[in-house]
C-alpha positions in Angstrom: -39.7 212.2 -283.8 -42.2 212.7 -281.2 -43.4 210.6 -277.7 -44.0 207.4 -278.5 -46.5 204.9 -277.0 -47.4 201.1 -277.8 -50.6 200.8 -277.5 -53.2 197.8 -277.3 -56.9 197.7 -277.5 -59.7 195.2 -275.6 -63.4 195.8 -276.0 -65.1 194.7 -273.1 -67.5 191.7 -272.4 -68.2 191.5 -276.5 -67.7 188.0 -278.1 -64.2 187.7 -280.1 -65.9 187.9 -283.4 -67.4 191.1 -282.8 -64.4 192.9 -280.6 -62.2 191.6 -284.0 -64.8 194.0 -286.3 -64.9 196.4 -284.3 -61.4 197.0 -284.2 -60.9 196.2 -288.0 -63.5 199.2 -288.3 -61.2 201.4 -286.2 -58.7 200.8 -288.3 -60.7 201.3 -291.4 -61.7 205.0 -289.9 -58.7 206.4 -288.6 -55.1 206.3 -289.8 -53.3 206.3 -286.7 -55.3 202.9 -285.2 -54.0 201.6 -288.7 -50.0 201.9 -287.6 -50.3 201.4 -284.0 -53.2 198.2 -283.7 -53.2 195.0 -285.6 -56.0 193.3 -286.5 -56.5 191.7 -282.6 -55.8 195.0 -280.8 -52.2 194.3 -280.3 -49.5 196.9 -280.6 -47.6 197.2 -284.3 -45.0 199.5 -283.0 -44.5 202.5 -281.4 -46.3 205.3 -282.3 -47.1 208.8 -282.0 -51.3 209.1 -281.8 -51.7 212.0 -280.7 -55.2 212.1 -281.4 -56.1 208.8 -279.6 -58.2 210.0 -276.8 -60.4 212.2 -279.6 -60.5 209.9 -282.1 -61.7 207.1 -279.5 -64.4 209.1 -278.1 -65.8 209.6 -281.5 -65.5 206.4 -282.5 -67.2 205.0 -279.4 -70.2 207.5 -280.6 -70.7 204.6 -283.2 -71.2 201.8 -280.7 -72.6 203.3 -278.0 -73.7 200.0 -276.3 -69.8 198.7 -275.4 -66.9 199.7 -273.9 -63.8 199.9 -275.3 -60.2 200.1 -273.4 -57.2 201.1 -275.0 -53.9 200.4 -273.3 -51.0 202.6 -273.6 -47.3 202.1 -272.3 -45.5 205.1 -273.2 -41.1 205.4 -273.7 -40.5 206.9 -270.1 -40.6 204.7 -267.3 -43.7 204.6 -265.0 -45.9 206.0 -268.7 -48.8 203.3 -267.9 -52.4 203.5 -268.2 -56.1 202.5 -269.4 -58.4 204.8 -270.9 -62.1 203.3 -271.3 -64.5 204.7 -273.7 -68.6 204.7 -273.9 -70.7 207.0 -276.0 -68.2 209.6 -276.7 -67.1 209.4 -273.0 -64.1 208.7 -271.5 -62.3 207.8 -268.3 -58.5 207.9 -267.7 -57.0 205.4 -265.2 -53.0 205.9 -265.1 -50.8 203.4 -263.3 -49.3 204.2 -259.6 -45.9 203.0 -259.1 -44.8 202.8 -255.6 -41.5 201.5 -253.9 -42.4 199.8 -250.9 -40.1 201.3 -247.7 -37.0 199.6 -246.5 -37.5 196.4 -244.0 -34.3 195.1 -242.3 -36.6 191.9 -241.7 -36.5 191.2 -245.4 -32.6 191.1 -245.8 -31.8 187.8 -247.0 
């Protein structure tokens, strides 16, 4: 069955009409955005795209002028994080969790 994510996608500071083309021609060009994106970025369903990072750096190749941020949420707890893509380059921002320490003063 594989590891499954849910993942959404934003393209930055583009008006809607064009973030909304640009992710109906991801779609178009790769299979796995097809299953996993609908036609505003939001997740379909869990899936397993493997490939995202690679596909998203080439597909960034074709609009070299934006950004675009694909947000993944994985099935184990804590799987969180952004990756941002310009120009066939990418950079990876994964969520910290942290558990603040015990404080007696905040016993209610």
């Amino acid at each position: 069955m594989g590891y499954r994510t849910y993942h959404s996608m934003d393209v930055i500071n583009v008006a809607e009409d064009y973030k909304l083309a640009i992710i109906a021609d991801l779609r178009k060009t790769c299979e796995a955005a097809k299953y996993s994106l609908d036609e505003d970025g939001y997740p379909i369903d869990e899936t397993t795209w493997y490939d995202c990072d690679k596909h998203l750096r080439e597909f960034s190749k074709e609009y070299p002028d934006i950004v675009i941020m694909i947000h993944g949420a994985g099935e184990e707890c804590g799987d969180i994080w952004n990756r941002y893509f310009s120009n066939g380059k990418m950079q990876s921002c994964d969520a910290t969790v942290t558990i603040p320490p015990f404080n007696p003063d905040l016993l209610e």
